[in-house]
VEXRO-434624 format. One record per residue: residue in one letter; x negated, z, y of N, C-alpha, C, O in turn. Coordinates in pm, whole numbers, plus 50000, padded with zeros to 5 digits. Layout:
<pts>
AXZYXZYXZYXZY;...
</pts>
This chain:
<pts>
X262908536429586262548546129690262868560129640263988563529602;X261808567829643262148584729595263168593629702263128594029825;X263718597729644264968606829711264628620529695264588625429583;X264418626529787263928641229795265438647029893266028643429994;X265568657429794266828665329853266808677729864267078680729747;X266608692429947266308703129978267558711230090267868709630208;X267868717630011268728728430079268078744230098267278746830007;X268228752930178267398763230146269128769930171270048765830241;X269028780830084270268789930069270248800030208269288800530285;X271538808230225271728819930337270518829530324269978833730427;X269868834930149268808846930162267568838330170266558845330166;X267248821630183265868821730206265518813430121264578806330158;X265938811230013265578802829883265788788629910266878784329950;X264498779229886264728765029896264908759829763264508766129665;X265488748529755266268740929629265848725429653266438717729730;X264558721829561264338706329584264848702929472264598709829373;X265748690529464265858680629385265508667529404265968662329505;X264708659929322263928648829301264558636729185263918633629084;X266048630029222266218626029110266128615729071266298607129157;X265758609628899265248603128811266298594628769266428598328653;X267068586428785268298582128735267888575628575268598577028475;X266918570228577266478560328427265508570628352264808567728255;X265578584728421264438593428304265528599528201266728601128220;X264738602428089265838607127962265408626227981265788634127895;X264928628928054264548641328088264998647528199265668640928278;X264738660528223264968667928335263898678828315263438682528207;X263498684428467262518694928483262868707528533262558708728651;X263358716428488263568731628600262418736428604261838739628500;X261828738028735260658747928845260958757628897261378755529010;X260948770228862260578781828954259428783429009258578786828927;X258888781929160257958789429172257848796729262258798795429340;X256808807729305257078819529382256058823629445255338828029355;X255328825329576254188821729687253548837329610253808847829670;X252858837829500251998850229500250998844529409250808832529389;X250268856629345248938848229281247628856829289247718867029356;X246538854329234245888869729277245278868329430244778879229459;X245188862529496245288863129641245988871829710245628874529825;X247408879229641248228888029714248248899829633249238907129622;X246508902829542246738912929490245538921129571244838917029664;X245528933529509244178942229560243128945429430243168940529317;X242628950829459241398951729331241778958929246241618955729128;X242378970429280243138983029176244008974229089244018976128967;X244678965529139245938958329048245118944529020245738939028929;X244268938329048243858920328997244358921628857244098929228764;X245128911828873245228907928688246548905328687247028897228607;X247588914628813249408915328792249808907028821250928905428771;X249408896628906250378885728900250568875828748251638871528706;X249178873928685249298866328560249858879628451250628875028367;X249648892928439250118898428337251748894928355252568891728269;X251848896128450253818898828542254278888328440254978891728345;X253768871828462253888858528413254338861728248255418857428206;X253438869628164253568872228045254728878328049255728874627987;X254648889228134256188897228044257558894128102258568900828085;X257428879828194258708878128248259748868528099260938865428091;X257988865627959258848861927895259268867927756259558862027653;X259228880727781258878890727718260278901727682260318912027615;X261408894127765262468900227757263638900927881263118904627986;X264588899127890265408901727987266898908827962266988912327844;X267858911328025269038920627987269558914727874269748919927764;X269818899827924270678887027830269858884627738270618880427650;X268828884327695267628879227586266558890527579265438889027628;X266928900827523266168911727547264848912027459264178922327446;X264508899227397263228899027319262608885227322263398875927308;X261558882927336260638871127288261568863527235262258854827287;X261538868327102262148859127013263268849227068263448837427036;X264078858027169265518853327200265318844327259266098834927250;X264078843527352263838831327447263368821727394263868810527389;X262098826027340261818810827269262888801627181263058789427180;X263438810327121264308807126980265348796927091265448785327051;X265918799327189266638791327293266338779327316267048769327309;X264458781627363264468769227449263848759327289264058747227300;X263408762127202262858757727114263918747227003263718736426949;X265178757227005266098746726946266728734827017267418725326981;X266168739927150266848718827215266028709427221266278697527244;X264348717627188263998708727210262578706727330261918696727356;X262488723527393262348723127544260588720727517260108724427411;X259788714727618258548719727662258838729127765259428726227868;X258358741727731258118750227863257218759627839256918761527721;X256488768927959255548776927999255848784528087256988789128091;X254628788928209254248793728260252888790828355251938785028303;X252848793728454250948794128520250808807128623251808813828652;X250198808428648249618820328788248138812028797247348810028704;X248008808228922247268805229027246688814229099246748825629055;X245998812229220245268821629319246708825029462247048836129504;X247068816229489248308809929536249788814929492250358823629557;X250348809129384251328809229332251728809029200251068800829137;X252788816729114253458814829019254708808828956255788812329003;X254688799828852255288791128813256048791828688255368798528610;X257008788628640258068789528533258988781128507259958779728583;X258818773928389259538755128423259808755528250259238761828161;X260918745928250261038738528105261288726928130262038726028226;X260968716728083261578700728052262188697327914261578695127810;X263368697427933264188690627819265378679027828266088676627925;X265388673727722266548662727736267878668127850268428679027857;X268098655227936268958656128035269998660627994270588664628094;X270798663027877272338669427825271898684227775272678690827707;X270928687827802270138699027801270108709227955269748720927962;X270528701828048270258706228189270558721628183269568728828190;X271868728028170272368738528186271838749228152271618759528216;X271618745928032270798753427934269198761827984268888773727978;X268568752028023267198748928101267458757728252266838767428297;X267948754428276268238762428424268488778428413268118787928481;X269398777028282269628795428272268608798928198268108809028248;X268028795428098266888804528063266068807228201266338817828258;X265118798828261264298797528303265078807328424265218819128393;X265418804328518266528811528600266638827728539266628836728622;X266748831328383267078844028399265648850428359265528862128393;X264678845528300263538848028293262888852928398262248863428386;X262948845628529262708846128676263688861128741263208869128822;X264678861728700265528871828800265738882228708266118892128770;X265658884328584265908899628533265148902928431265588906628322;X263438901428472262938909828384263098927628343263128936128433;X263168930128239262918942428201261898950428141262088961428088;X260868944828150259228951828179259348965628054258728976328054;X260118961927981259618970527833258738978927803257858971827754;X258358990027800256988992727844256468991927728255258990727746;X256788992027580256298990927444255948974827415255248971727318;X256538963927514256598952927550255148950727624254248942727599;X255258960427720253898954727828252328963427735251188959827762;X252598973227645251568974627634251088967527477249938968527435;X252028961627416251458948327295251018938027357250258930027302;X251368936827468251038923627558249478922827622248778913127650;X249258935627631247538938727726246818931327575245828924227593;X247198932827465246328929527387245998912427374244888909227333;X247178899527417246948889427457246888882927572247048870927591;X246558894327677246308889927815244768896327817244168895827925;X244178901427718242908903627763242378898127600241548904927538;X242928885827542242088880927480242158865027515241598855627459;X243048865327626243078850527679241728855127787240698848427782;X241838865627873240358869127936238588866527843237488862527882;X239208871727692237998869227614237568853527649236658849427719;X238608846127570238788831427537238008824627679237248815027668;X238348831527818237818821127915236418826927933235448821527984;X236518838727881235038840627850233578836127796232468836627848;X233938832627701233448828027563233678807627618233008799427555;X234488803427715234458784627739233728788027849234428792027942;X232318787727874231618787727977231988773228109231908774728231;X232318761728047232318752228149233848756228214234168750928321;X234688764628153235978773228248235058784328327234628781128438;X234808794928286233878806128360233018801928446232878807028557;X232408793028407231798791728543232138789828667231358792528758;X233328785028688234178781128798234418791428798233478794628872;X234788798428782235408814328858234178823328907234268832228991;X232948819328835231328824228903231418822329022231238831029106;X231768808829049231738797929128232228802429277231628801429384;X233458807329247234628811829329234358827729384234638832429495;X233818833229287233408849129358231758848229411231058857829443;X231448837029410230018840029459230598836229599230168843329690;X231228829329624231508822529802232168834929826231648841229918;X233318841129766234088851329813233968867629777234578877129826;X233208867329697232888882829677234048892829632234848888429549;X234168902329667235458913829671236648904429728237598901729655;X236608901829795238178894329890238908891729733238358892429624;X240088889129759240938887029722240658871229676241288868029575;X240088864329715240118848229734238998851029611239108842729521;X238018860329590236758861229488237258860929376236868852029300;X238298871029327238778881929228239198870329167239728860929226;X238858871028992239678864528862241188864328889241658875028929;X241998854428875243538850528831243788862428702244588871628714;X243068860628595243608870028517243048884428475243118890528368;X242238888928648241808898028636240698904228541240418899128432;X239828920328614239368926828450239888934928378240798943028398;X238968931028247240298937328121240278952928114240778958028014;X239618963328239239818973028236241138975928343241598987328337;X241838965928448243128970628488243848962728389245038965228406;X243648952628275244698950928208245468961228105246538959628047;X244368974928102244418982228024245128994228104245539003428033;X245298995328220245749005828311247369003228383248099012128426;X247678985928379248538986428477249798990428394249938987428275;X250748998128475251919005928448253288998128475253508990028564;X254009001928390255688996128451255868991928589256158981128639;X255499008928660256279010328848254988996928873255458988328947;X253928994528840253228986828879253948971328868253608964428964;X254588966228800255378959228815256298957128888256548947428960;X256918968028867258508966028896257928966529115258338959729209;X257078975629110256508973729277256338959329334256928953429425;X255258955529242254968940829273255568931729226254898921729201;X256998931529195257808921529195258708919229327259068908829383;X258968936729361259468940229479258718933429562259228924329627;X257328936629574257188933329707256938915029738256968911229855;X256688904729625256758895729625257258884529596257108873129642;X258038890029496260268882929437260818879329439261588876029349;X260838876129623261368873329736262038862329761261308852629739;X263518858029809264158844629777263088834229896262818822329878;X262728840929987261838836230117260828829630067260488818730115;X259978836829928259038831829879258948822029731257998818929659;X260668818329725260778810329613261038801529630261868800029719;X260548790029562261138775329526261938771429425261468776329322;X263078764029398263618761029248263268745229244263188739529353;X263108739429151262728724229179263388719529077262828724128978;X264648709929031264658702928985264918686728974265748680329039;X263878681128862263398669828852264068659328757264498663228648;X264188646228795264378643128631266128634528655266418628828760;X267058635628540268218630328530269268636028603270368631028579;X269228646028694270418647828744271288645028858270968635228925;X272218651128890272878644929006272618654729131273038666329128;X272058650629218271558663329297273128675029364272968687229364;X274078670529398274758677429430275598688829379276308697029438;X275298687029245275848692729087275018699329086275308710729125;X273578697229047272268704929036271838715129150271248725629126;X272328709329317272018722129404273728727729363273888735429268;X274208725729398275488735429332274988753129218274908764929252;X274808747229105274078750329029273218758829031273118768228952;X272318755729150270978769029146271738780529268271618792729270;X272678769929381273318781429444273758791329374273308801829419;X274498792929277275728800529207274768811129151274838823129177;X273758804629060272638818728988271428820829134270548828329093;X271268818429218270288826629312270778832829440270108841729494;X272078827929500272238833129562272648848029567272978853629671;X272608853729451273118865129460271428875229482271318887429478;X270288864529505268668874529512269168881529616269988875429685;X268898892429647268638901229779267528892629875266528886629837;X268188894430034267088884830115266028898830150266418907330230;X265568899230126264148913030179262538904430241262528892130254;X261598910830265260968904730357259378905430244259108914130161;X258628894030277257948893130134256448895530201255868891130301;X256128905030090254268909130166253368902830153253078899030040;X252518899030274251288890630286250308892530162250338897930052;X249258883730253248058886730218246658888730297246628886530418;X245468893030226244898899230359243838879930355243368873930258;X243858875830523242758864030480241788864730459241308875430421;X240898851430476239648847830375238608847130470238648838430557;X237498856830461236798856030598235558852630500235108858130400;X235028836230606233998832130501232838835830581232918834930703;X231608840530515230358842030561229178838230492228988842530379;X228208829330556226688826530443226048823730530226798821730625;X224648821730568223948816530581222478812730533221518811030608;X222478812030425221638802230285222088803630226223018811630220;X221388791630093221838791629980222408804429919221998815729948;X223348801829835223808811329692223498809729547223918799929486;X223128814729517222718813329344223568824629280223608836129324;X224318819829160224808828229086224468828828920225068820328853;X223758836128862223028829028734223698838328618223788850428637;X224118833028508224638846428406223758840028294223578827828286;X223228848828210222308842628125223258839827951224058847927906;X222928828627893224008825127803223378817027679223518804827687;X222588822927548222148813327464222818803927398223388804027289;X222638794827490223748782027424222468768527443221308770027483;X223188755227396222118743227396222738735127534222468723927577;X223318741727566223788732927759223998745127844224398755927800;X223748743027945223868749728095224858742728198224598733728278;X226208749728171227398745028259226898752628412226548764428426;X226958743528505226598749628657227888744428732228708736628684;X227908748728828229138744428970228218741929085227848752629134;X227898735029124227548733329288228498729929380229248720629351;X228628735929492229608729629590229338738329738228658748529728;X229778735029849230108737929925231058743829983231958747929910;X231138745930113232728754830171233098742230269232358734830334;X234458742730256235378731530323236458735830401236268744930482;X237768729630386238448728930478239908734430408239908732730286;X241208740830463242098746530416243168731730395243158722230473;X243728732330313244828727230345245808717930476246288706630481;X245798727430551246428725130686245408714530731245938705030787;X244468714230723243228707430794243598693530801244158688430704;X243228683630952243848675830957242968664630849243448654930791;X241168670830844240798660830741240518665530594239418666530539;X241628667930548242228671030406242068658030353241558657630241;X242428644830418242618636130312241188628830284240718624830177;X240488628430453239268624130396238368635330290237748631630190;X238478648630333237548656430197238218652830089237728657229985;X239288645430074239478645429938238758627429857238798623829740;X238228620729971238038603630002236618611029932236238609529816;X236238615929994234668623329950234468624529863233908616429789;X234998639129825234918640829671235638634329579235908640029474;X236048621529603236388615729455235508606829444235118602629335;X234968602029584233578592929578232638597429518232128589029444;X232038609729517231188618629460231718617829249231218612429150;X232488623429265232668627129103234108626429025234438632828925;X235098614229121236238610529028235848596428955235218587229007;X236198596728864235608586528748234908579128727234028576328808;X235028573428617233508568428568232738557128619231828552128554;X233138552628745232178547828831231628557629003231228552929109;X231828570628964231898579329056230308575829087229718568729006;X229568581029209228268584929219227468591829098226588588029020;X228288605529121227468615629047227698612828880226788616028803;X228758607528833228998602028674227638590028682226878591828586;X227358582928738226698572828738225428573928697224908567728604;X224788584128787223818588028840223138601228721221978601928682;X224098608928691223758622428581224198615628472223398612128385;X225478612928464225328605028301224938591728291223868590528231;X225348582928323224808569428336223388566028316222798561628218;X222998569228431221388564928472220318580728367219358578628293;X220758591028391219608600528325220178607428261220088619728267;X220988600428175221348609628073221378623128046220628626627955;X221898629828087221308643928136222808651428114222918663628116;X223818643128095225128650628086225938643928005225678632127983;X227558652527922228338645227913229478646127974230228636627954;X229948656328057230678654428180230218661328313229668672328319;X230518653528418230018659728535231148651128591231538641428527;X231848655328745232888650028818232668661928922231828670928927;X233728658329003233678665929156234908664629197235538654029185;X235588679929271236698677329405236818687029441236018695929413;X238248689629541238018694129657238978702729613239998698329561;X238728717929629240578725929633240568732429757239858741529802;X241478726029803242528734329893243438741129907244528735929883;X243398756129954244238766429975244998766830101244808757330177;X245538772830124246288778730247245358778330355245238769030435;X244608790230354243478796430423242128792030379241188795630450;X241908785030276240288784230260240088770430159240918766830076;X238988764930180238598759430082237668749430027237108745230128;X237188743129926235818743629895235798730829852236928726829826;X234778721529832234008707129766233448714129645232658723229668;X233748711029509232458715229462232478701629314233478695329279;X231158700529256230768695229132230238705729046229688716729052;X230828693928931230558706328809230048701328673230878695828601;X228988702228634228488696028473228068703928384227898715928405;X227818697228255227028701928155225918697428099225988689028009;X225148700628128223708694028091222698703728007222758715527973;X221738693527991221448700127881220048709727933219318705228021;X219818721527878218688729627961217728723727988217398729028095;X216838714327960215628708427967215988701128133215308701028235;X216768697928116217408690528220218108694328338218658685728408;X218158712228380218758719028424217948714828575218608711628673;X216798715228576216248713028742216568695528784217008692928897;X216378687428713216628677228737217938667028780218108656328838;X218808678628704220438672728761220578679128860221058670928938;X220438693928941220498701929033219648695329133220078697829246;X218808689429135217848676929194218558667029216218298663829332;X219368659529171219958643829139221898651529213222618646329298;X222088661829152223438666229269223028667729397223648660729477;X222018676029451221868678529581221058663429667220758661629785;X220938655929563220458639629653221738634929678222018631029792;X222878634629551224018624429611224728632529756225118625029846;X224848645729772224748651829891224108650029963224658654630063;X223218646229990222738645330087222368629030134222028625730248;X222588617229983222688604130035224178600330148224198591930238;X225198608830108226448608430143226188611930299226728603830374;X225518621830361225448627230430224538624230565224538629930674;X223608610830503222878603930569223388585730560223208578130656;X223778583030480224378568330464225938564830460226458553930483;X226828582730406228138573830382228708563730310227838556030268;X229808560630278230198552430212229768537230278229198535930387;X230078528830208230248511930247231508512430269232088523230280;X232288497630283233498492630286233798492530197234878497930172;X233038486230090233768481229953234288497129863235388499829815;X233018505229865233488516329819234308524929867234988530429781;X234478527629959235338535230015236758526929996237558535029949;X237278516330010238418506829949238708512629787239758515929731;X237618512129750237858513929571238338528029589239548530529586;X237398537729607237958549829624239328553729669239928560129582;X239928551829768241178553329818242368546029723243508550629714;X241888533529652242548526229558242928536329419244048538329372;X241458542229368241498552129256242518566929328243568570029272;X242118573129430243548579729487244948575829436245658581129350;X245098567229500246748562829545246998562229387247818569829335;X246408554729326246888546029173247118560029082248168562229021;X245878569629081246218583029018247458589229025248268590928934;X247568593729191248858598629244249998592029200250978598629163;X250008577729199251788573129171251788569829013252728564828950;X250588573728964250568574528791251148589128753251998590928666;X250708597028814250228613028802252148615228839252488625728784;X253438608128919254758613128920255968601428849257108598928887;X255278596628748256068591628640256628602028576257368595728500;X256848615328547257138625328471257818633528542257398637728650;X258968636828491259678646628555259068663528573259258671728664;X258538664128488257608679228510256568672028632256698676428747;X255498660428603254378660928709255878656028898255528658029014;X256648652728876257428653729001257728664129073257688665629196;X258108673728962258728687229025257318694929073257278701729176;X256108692728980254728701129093254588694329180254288699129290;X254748682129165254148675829325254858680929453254278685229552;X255968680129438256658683229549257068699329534257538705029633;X256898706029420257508719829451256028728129524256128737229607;X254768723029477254078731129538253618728629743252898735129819;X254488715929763253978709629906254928719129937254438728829996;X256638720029909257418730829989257438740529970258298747030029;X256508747729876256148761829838254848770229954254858781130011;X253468754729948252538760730030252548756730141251898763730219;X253408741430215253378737330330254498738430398254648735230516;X255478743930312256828744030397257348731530456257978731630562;X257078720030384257788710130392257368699830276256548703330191;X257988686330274257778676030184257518665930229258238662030321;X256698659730198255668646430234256118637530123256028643730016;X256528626230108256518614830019255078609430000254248606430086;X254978608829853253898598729791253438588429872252248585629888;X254598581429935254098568430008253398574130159252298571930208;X254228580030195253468588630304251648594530314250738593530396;X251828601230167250348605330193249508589830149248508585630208;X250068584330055249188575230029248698564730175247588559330176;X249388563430254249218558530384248118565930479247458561130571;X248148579230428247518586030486245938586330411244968590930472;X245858582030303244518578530254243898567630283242688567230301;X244748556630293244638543530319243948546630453243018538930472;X244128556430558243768550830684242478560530721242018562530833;X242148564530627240788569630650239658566730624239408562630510;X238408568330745237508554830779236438562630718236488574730697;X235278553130686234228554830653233718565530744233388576030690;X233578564330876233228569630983233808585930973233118595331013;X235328588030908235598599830895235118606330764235258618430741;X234588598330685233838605430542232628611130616232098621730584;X232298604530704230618605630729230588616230808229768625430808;X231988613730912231578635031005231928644130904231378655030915;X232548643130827232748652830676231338657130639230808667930665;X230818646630573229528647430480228568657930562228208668530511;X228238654030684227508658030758227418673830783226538682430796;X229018672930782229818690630841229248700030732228478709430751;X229868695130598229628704230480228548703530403228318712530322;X227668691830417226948690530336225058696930407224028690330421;X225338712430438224388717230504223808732230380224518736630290;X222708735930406222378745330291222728760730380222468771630329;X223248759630499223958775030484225728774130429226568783030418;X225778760430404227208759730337226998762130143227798766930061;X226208758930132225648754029989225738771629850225618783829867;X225948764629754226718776829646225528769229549224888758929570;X225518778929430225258774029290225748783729203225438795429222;X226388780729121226938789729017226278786228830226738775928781;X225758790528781225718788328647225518796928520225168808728516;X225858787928408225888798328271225008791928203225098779728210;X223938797628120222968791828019222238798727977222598810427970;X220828795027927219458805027918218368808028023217448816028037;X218968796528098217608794728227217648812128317218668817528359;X216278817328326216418831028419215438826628531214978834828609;X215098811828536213888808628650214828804728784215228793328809;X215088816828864216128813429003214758810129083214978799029133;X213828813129111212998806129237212628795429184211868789529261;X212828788329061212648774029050213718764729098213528753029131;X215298773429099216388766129136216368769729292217268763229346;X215708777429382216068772629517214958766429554214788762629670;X214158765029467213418754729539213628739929548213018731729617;X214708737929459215178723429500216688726629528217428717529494;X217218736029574218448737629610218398738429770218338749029834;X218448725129826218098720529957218898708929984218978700429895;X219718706730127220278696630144219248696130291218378687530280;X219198702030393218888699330523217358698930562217028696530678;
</pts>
């Protein structure tokens, strides 16, 4: 039985421990409720640049070098992420390693010093990781994907921003937006793995409680609007045409979260999915295509995503908008919908064998939901969702003033793509 243990400190800070008694590992998680969702357009880009230079130097390790050179001689895997949502800062290393792991990561998190000869060598690999997702169209397109539903909002705007504010943003620009989002209110510490939880919350008390409790700044929400189709086309001489199709869905909070998620794995989680079946299988037309659902706070979307080959560009966009709309008129069976919920659950309790995949599971539920749900819990909660609730789903979202298309290739024929870009 999993043991989930959570203290939140006097300034605000929650402390999950998840522990592993037979793992030879341990996981330290920082994460912190911001992301470019809580940026504005003048600044898009600061929450992931911030990410870079938090490892970029601190009072105690005042250089790169010092940090890596740390976590590298025990041994550590560690990183970084920025999300739309939230930012993250973790190492996993051998369990007689714990201490160690906690203070880097821990001082990385609480005393950056934003160098400014530091932050401006750095614009030069934060805007060639911008190149890089540039240049992997089946990544870019998803972010097409994402600003065609949302536009300007905040919910539209790139994670790692454009590379003309990577080139502008300033120190106070930091040191502001750390202020205003830093916040012990808005942090999680998570650790996973071999330890003893009472030692381990001990532990994160002593280095966080000393954060200042201050009050942490929103964000503005996600006000969705369409009514027809969307086409988003960037023209790209390549020998495949990566596209996104999807719809607008349901947030998080939503009570049928678990069936949109019954949906879209029916649609395009593995290789007996619909749409795998159907685009690669049956018409060869792809070599990956799959589907799901992300959920935010405030917003969120169904979508599928392939690569096919141009000749073939109207015909899979044809063959996606049928399994939408077979879903939407027939629904699952018994048998499938069983399998489906089976491929769920089995993923999920595969997916927290690992002390790193433990500490996201649960650091991001008490980060974005403000509480913790057990594995067995949600999995119960997949288990009990009916065919009947896929089918008021299908129905809800699967309409063409909900309907997106995003793509990268050579194709410039858009009135050939809405003419079969039709569900209703």
């Amino acid at each position: 039985m999993m043991e989930l243990h959570k203290t939140v400190l006097d300034n605000g800070l929650r402390v999950v421990v998840t522990p592993q008694k037979d793992n030879p590992a341990v996981t330290v998680l920082v994460l912190v409720e911001t992301g470019s969702k809580y940026e504005t357009k003048e600044i898009n880009g600061i929450s992931h640049f911030l990410e870079h230079m938090c490892f970029k130097g601190t009072e105690k390790r005042p250089t790169a070098l010092a940090i890596s050179t740390e976590l590298d001689e025990i041994g550590a895997i560690y990183n970084a992420f920025t999300s739309q949502e939230y930012t993250g800062y973790y190492a996993k290393v051998d369990k007689n390693h714990f201490n160690k792991a906690l203070d880097v990561v821990s001082d990385i998190y609480l005393n950056q010093i934003f160098d400014e000869k530091e932050i401006d060598k750095e614009r030069g690999p934060v805007i060639e990781e911008i190149n890089m997702f540039l240049d992997t169209p089946m990544r870019q397109v998803a972010e097409d994907f994402i600003t065609l539903l949302y536009g300007d909002q905040p919910a539209g705007m790139p994670v790692t921003g454009p590379k003309e504010n990577i080139r502008t943003l300033t120190r106070e620009n930091f040191i502001q937006y750390r202020k205003d989002h830093y916040v012990p209110e808005a942090t999680v510490v998570v650790i996973s793995g071999a330890v003893e939880p009472n030692i381990a919350i001990g532990k994160v008390k002593a280095i966080f409680s000393g954060m200042e409790k201050t009050s942490k700044k929103g964000k503005l929400p996600v006000v969705e609007s369409q009514g027809e189709p969307m086409i988003h086309m960037s023209k790209k001489d390549s020998d495949q045409t990566h596209l996104v199709m999807g719809v607008r869905a349901y947030d998080r909070f939503d009570e049928r979260r678990y069936a949109l998620e019954v949906l879209a794995t029916a649609l395009g989680g593995g290789m007996s999915s619909r749409l795998f079946t159907k685009v690669r299988e049956q018409m060869g037309a792809a070599y990956y295509v799959k589907a799901g659902a992300d959920m935010y706070t405030d917003h969120g979307y169904l979508m599928a995503w392939a690569g096919v080959g141009n000749e073939r560009l109207l015909d899979s966009v044809k063959a996606i908008v049928g399994e939408f709309k077979r879903l939407k008129e027939e629904g699952l069976s018994e048998k499938e919908l069983q399998k489906v919920k089976d491929y769920i659950v089995g993923k999920m309790m595969l997916g927290l064998e690992t002390s790193d995949d433990l500490a996201f599971f649960y650091g991001e539920q008490e980060l974005l939901d403000k509480k913790l749900v057990k594995a067995d819990e949600i999995a119960q909660s997949i288990q009990s969702v009916s065919a009947q609730d896929v089918l008021r789903i299908a129905k809800d979202i699967f309409q063409d003033k909900k309907l997106n298309l995003a793509l990268i290739g050579p194709s410039t024929d858009e009135s050939a793509l809405r003419a079969v870009l039709k569900i209703d």
